[in-house]
N, C-alpha and C positions, 0 to 999 in steps of 0.2 A: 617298424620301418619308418612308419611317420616322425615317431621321433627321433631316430637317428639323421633322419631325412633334416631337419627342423633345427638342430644340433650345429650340421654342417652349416645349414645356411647363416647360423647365429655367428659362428665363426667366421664364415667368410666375410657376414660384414663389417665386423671388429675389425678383420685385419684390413679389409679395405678403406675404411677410418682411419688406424692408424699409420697405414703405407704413407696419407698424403704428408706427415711430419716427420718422418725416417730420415735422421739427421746421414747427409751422407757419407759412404766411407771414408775416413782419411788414409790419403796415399802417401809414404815413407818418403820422406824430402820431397814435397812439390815443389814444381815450379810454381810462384802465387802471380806473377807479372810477364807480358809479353815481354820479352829481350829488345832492350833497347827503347822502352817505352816512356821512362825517365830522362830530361835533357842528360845529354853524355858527359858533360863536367862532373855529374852527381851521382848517375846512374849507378855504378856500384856502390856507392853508398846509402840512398835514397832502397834500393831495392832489396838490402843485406838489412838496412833498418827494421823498412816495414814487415821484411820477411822472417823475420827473429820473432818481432811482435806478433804477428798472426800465428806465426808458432807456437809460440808460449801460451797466446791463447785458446791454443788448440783448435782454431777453424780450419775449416779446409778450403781450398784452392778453389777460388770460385773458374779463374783463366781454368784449369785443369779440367772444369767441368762442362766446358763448350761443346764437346761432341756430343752431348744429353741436350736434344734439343728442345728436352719437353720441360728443361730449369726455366724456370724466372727466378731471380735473387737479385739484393742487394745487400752492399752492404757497408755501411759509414764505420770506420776508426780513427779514430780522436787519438792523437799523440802530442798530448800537452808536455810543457817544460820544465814543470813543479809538479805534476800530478800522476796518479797513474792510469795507462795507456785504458781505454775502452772501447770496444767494439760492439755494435748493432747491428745486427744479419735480420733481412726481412726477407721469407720465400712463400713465396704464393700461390695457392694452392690450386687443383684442378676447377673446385668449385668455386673458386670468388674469396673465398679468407683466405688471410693468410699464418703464419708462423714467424715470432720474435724470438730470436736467442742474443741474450746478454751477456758477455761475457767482461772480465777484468779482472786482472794479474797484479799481483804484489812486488812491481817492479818499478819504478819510476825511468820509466824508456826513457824521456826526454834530455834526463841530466847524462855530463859528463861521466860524473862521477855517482854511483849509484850507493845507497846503504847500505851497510852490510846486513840489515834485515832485510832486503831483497833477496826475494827465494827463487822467485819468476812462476811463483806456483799461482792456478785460481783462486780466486776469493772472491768471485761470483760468475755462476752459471745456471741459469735462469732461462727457460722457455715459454711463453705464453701465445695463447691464441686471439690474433683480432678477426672482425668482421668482416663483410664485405664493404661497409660503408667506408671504415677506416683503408682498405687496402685501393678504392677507388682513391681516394685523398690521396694518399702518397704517388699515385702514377699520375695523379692529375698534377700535383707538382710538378714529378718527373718532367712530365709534357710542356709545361710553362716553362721549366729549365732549361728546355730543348739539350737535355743532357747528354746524347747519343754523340750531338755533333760538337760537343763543348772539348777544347784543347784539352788533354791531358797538363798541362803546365799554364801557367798563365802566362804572357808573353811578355818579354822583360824589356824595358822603357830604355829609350837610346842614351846610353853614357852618358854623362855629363862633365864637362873642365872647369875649373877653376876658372880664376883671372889671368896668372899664369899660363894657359893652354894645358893643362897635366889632368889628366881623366880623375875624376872622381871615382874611387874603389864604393861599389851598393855594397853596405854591410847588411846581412840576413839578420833578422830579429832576434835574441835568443827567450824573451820573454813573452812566450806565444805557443801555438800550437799548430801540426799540420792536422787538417783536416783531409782523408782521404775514403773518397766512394766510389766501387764498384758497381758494376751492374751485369748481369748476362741474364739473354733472352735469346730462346732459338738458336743458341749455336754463337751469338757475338757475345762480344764481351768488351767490354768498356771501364778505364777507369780516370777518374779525374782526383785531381793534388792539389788543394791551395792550402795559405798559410794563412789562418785567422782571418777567415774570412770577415768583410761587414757585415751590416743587417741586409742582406738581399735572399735573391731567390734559392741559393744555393746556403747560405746559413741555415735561413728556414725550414730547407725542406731535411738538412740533416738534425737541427733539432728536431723536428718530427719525430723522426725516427726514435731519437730519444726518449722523444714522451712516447712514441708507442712501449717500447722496453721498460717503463717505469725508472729511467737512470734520474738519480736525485744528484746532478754535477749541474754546476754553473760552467758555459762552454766560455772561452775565450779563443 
């Protein structure tokens, strides 16, 4: 009896170790963004983009996963305009570490026109375990970034005219990348959108991320 006794308990705490990195289900078409979350000039586009790409990556739906109150996650995807698309998922765990999954698709999202060796299959999928120290670091970021209450969009600068009076048309960069990072805790969910970012808080702290993932890309 002792050691059937001894048996169970060996197993229950294997599987309670590995419960806390059980990648979660994915659900058949999620929705990955709140409706309407995207300024509306873009919105179908911007969210048919990103949601192709998450796809192909095979992550799941962080929005999707808000009624689980007990997720913390984040997670940065890079959708450069020459390169291909990568994504950094960090989820953190009961005890203090957390869980890096890296993933990246043989796709080049950004172009027009894509290669015909695009298959949109993976070509890295990749999980590793950081610390406590390291997952402290990243919220302490977080927190400097005051990312909770950061605009999903950045806010676009007042027209500008000519000499003539005729509005100047903002052309969007095509040599560049969006940077887009989620977050949910408790039940919210948050996501923010810039494009190439500079060297600030918010570049920073998605490299981070990077370097937790071991991703060898130069970000622009």
């Amino acid at each position: 009896m002792k050691t059937i006794a001894l048996l169970v308990g060996v197993l229950a705490a294997t599987f309670s170790s590995q419960s806390q990195t059980m990648e979660p289900s994915p659900a058949p078409n999620p929705q990955y963004f709140p409706s309407g979350v995207f300024d509306t000039s873009t919105q179908s586009f911007n969210n048919r983009w990103y949601s192709g790409t998450l796809s192909a990556l095979q992550e799941p739906s962080l929005f999707a996963l808000r009624n689980d109150k007990s997720i913390q996650a984040y997670r940065f995807l890079w959708l450069p305009s020459f390169h291909r698309p990568i994504s950094v998922r960090l989820t953190i765990n009961a005890d203090g570490t957390g869980a890096i999954v890296t993933r990246s698709v043989d796709s080049h999202a950004g172009l027009l026109t894509k290669p015909a060796s695009d298959t949109g299959k993976l070509i890295q999928d990749a999980t590793s375990v950081i610390d406590e120290v390291q997952v402290k670091e990243a919220l302490a970021q977080l927190q400097r970034l005051t990312f909770w209450s950061m605009p999903t969009e950045e806010e676009q600068a007042v027209p500008q005219s000519d000499s003539a009076g005729r509005p100047v048309v903002r052309m969007v960069g095509l040599d560049g990348a969006r940077w887009i990072l989620e977050g949910l805790r408790g039940g919210e969910y948050h996501v923010v959108d810039r494009w190439s970012p500079h060297d600030n808080a918010y570049s920073q702290l998605c490299k981070y991320l990077f370097r937790l993932g071991k991703v060898e890309a130069t970000l622009y």
